[in-house]
C-alpha positions in Angstrom: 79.2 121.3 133.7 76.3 123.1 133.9 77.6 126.6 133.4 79.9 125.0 130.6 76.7 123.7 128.5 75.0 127.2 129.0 77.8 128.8 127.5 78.0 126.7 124.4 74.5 127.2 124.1 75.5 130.6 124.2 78.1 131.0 121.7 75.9 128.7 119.1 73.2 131.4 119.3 75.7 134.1 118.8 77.7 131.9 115.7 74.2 131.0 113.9 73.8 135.0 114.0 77.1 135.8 112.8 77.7 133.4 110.2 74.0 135.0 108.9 75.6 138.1 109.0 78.9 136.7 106.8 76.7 135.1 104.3 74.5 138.0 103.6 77.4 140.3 103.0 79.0 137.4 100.9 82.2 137.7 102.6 82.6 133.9 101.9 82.2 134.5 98.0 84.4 137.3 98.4 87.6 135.2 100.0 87.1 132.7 97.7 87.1 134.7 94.7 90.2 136.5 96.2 92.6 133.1 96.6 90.7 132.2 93.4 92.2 134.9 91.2 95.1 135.3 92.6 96.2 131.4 92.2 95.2 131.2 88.6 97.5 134.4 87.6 100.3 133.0 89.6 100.1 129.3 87.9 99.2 131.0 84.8 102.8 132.5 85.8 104.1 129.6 87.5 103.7 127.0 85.1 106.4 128.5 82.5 109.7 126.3 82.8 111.9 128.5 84.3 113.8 128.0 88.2 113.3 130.4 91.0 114.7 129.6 94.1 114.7 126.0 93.3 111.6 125.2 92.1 110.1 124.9 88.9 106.2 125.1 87.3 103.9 123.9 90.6 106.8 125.1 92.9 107.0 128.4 91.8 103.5 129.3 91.6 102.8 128.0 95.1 105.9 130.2 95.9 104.8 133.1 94.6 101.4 132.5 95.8 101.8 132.4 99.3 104.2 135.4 99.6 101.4 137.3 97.8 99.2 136.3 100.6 101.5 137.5 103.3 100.1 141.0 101.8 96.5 140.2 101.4 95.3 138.0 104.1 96.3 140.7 107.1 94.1 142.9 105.0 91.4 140.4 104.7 91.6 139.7 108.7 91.5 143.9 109.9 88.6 144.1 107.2 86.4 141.2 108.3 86.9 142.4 112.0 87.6 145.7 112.8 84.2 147.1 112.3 82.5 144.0 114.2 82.0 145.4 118.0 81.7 149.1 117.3 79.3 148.5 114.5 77.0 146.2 116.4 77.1 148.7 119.3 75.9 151.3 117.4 73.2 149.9 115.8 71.7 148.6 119.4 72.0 144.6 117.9 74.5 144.3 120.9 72.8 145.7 123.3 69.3 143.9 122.2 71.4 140.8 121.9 72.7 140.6 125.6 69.4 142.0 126.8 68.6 138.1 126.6 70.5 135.6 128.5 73.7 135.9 126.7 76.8 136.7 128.4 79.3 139.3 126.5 81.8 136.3 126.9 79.6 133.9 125.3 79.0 137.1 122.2 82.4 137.7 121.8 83.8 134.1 121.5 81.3 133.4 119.1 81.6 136.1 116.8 85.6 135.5 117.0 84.6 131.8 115.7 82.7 132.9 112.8 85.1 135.2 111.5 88.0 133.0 112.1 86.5 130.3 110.2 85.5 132.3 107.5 89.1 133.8 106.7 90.2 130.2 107.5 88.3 127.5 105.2 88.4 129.3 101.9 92.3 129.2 102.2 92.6 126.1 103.6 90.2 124.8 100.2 91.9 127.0 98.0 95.1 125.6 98.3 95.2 122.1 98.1 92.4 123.2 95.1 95.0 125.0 93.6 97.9 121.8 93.5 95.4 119.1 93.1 94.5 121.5 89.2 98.1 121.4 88.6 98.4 117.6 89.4 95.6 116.8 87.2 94.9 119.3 84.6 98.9 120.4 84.1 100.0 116.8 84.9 103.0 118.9 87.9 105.0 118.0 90.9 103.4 119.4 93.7 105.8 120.1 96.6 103.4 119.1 99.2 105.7 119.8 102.3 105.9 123.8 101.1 101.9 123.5 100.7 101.4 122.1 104.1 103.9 124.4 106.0 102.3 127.7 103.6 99.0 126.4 104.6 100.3 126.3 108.4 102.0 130.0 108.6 98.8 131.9 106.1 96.5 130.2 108.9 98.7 131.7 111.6 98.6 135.1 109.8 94.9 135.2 109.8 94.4 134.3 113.4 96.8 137.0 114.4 95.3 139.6 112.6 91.7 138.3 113.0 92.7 139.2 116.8 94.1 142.4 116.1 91.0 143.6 114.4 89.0 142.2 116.8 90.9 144.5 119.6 90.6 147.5 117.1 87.1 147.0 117.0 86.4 146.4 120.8 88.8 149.0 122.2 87.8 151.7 119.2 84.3 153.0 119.4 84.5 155.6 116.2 84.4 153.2 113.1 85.9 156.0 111.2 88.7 155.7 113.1 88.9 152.2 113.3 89.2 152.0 109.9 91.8 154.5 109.6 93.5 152.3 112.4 93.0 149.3 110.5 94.9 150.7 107.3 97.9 152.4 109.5 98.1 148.8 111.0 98.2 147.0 107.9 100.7 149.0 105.9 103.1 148.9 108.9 102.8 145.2 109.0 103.4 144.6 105.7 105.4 147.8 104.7 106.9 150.4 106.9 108.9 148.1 109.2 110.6 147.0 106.3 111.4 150.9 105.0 112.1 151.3 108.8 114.7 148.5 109.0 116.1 149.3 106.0 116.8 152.7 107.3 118.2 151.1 110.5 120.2 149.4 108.4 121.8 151.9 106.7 122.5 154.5 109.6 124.3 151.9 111.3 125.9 148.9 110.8 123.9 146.0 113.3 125.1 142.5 113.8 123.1 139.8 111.8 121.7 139.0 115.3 120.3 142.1 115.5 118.7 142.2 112.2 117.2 139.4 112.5 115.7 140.2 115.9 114.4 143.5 114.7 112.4 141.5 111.8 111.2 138.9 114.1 109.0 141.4 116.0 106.7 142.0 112.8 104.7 138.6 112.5 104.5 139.3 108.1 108.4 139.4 108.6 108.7 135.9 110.7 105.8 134.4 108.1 108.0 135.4 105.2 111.0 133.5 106.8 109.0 130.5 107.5 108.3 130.2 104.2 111.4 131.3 102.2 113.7 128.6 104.6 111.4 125.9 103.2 112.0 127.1 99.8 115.7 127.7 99.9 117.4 126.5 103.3 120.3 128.2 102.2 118.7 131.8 102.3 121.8 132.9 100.2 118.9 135.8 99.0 119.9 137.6 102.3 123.4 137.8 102.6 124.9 137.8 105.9 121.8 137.6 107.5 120.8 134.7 105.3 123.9 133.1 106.4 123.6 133.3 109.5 119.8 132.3 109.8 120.7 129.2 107.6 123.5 128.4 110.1 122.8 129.8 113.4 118.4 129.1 113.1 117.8 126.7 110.8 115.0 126.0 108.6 112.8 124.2 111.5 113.7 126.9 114.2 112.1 129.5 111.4 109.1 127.6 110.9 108.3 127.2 114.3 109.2 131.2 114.4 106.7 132.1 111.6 104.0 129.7 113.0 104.2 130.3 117.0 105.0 134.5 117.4 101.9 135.2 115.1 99.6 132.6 117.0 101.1 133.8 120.6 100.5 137.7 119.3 97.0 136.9 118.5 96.0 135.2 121.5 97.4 138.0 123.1 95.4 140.5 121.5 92.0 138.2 121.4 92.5 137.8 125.2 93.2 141.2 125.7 90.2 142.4 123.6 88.2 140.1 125.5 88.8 141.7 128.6 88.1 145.2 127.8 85.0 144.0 125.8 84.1 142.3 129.6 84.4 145.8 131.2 83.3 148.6 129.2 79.7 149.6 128.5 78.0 148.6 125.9 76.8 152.4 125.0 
């Protein structure tokens, strides 16, 4: 119990530190502004009466929302974290910080806290902000089972990527090239494994299975699933695939997809991180 309250002590110290650091720079201001913008041009948008994918006003700027944020937020993640560790360590505040009695695991869970929550709260406010103005200032139907499960799988997102650019930033010491990293990582998450399978695709001619499987290993791919099952079970949008996702997966199977291979990749990569920060100098 001891050694338990020692290291919440610990990672307190560490958080107070950090989340001084994230106000300074404003990143706070800065993710809320983001979601901000981005939900008043899509209900700008949204609100005009016409259907997409079987929803109308409310429905289709929350729709069009979210997907936009399967684009942003793994930028958002890399950018708050990948220039954390390497940063730190070259400015000496790491090694003057565990000069005192904190422990590197202590310093590492508590930045990883900070920077999690601060990706985290401004969209989980956003959000229900945005469908509570449309309730009350546009008088619309909010789906509120599409907000909760696009609350769910953004929140996964974040995590994941929050650890990936955690791991960049412990395992690369050059911030140059951990930014370079942190773009190469982002437009193949969110870009070039879709050219990729498209290319696949078209040189030869895979099973539905096997298309599906291919996609599942990018956690933007299983996110954008998640979300368009809850919007259109059917997935008629997809073909073949979309048939047999609709018939062979189903819309819960998806969801737990979109929400579980993102949080299991990031805890992955957080615990990995974790151990190489444990190990390597801090010089």
């Amino acid at each position: 119990m001891a050694a338990v309250r020692s290291l919440r002590r610990e990672v307190a110290v560490v958080a107070r530190l950090d989340f001084a650091e994230v106000l300074r720079s404003r990143w706070l201001v800065f993710c809320l502004v983001v979601h901000a913008a981005l939900a008043a041009m899509f209900v700008l948008v949204g609100l005009r009466e016409s259907g997409v994918v079987g929803f109308t006003g409310m429905g289709r700027a929350l729709m069009s929302w979210s997907h936009a944020l399967l684009f942003l937020l793994p930028l958002l993640a890399l950018s708050a974290t990948s220039q954390v560790v390497n940063t730190a360590r070259d400015d000496g505040s790491l090694e003057l910080l565990t000069s005192h009695p904190v422990s590197r695991s202590a310093y590492f869970l508590g930045v990883s806290l900070v920077r999690v929550a601060a990706l985290v709260v401004p969209l989980l406010v956003a959000m229900p902000a945005v469908a509570l103005g449309g309730v009350f200032a546009f008088g619309q139907d909010v789906p509120w089972g599409f907000l909760l499960r696009g609350m769910a799988v953004s929140a996964a997102l974040l995590l994941c990527f929050t650890a990936v650019g955690l791991a960049l930033s412990t395992l690369v010491r050059n911030q140059g090239k951990a930014l370079m990293l942190t773009i190469l990582v982002w437009a193949a998450a969110v870009a070039l494994v879709d050219f990729g399978l498209v290319g696949v695709m078209l040189q030869w001619e895979l099973p539905p299975s096997a298309v599906f499987a291919l996609a599942a290993l990018n956690p933007v791919e299983c996110a954008r699933l998640a979300l368009l099952s809850a919007a259109q079970p059917e997935l008629s949008t997809f073909g073949p695939v979309g048939f047999f996702l609709a018939n062979r997966v189903g819309s819960d199977a998806l969801f737990a997809l979109g929400l579980g291979w993102p949080l299991l990749l990031g805890v992955t990569a957080w615990v990995w991180s974790l151990g190489a920060f444990r190990r390597r100098d801090l010089l």
